[in-house]
C-alpha positions in Angstrom: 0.0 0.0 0.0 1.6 3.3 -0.8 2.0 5.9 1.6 1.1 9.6 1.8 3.3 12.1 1.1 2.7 13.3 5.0 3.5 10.0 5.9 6.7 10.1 4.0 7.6 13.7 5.5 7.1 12.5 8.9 9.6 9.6 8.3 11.9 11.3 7.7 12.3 12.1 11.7 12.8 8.3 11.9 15.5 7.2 14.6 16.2 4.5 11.8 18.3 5.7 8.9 16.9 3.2 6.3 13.7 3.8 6.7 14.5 7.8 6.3 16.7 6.5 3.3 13.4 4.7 2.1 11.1 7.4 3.0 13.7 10.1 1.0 13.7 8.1 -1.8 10.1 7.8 -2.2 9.7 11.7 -1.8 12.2 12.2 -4.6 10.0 9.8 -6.8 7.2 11.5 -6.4 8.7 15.0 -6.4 5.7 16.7 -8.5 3.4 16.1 -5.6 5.3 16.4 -2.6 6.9 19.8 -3.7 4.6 21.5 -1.5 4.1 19.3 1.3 7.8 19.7 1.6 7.8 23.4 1.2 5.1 23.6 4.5 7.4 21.0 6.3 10.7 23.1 6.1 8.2 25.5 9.2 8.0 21.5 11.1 8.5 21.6 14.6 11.3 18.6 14.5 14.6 19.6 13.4 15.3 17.0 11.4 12.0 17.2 9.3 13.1 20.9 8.6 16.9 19.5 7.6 15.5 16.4 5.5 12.7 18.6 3.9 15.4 21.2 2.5 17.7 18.2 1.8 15.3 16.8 -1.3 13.9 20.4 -2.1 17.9 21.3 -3.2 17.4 17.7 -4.8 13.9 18.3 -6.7 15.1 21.4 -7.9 11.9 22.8 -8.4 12.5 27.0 -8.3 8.9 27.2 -6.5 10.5 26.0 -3.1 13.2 29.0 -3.1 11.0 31.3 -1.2 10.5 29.4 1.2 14.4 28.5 1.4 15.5 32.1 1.7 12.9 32.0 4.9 14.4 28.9 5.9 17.6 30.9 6.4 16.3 32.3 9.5 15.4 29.2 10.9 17.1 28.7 14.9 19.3 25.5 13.9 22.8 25.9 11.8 22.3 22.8 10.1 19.0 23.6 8.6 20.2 27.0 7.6 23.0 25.5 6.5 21.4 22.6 4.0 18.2 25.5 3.0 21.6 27.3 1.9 23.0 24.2 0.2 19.8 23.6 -1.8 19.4 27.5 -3.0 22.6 26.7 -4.3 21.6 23.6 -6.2 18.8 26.0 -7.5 20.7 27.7 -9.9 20.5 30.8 -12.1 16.6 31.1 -10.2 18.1 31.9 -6.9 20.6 34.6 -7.7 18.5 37.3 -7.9 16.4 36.3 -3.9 19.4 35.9 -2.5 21.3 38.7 -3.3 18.2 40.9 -1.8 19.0 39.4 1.0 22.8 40.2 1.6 21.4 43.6 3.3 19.2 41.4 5.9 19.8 42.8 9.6 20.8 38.8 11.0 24.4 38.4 9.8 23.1 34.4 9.6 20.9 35.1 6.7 23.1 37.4 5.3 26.4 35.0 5.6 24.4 32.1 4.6 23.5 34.0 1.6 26.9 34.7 0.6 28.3 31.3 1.1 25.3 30.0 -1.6 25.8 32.8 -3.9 29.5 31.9 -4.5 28.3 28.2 -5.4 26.7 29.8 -8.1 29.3 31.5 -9.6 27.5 34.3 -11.2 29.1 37.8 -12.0 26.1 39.6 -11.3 26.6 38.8 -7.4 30.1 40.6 -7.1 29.2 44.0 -6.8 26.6 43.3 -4.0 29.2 40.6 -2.1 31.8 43.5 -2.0 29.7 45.4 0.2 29.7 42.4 2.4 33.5 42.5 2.7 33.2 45.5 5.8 30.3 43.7 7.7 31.0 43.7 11.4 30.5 39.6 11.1 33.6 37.8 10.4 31.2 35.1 9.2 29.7 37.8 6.5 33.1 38.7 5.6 34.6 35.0 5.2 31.4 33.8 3.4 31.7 37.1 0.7 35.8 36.7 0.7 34.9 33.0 -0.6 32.7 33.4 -2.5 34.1 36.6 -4.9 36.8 33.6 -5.5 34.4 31.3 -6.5 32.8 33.4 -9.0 36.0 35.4 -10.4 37.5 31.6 -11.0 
């Protein structure tokens, strides 16, 4: 009997790793519909709902989700900023523009989190605004622009 797509989304808070494997794997099969179910679950209460969910949203590929990603870089656990990041950067060409609107947000977290994805992107457009970065008072900010004006002049 197949399961739900919630089903799936809540497995994937499973203390067993194959059965997240399985339930990741499923989700990724049936991408079209669970797009949005995994867009509402990156806002879960469990952690590793949130990390999962953003996980196979950078894997799906689908530009709808990057919104909600660019939220998800507020979001109170590194990890799950750091794989919403990860999958903004999977996004491509789509995600250049949200991002670099957000290299002027007041929580140096969004804004270094930005950065970091932007130079995984490598496009020239991102420079000017990254160089602004290189004077925040976060050494995070300044590290993630540093890097990634390298990637992108590479």
């Amino acid at each position: 009997m197949e399961r739900s797509i919630d089903e799936l989304i809540e497995l994937l808070n499973d203390k067993d790793d194959f059965v997240v494997e399985d339930a990741v794997g499923e989700l990724e099969l049936r991408a079209e519909e669970a797009v949005d179910p995994l867009i509402e679950a990156l806002s879960h209460r469990k952690k590793q709902i949130r990390l999962n969910a953003a996980t196979l949203l950078g894997a799906i590929n689908d530009p709808k989700a990057i919104p909600a990603l660019i939220d998800t870089l507020r979001d109170n656990n590194k990890l799950v900023r750091r794989e919403a990041s990860t999958a903004l950067s999977r996004m491509g060409e789509p995600a250049v523009e949200p991002l670099m609107a957000i290299l002027d947000d007041e929580d140096w977290r969004v804004r270094g989190t930005a950065a970091w994805a932007l130079g995984n992107l490598n496009d020239e457009r991102a420079i000017p605004a990254l160089e602004k970065l290189l004077d925040d008072e976060s050494g995070f900010v300044k590290s993630g622009a540093e890097s990634a004006i390298k990637s992108i002049k590479k």
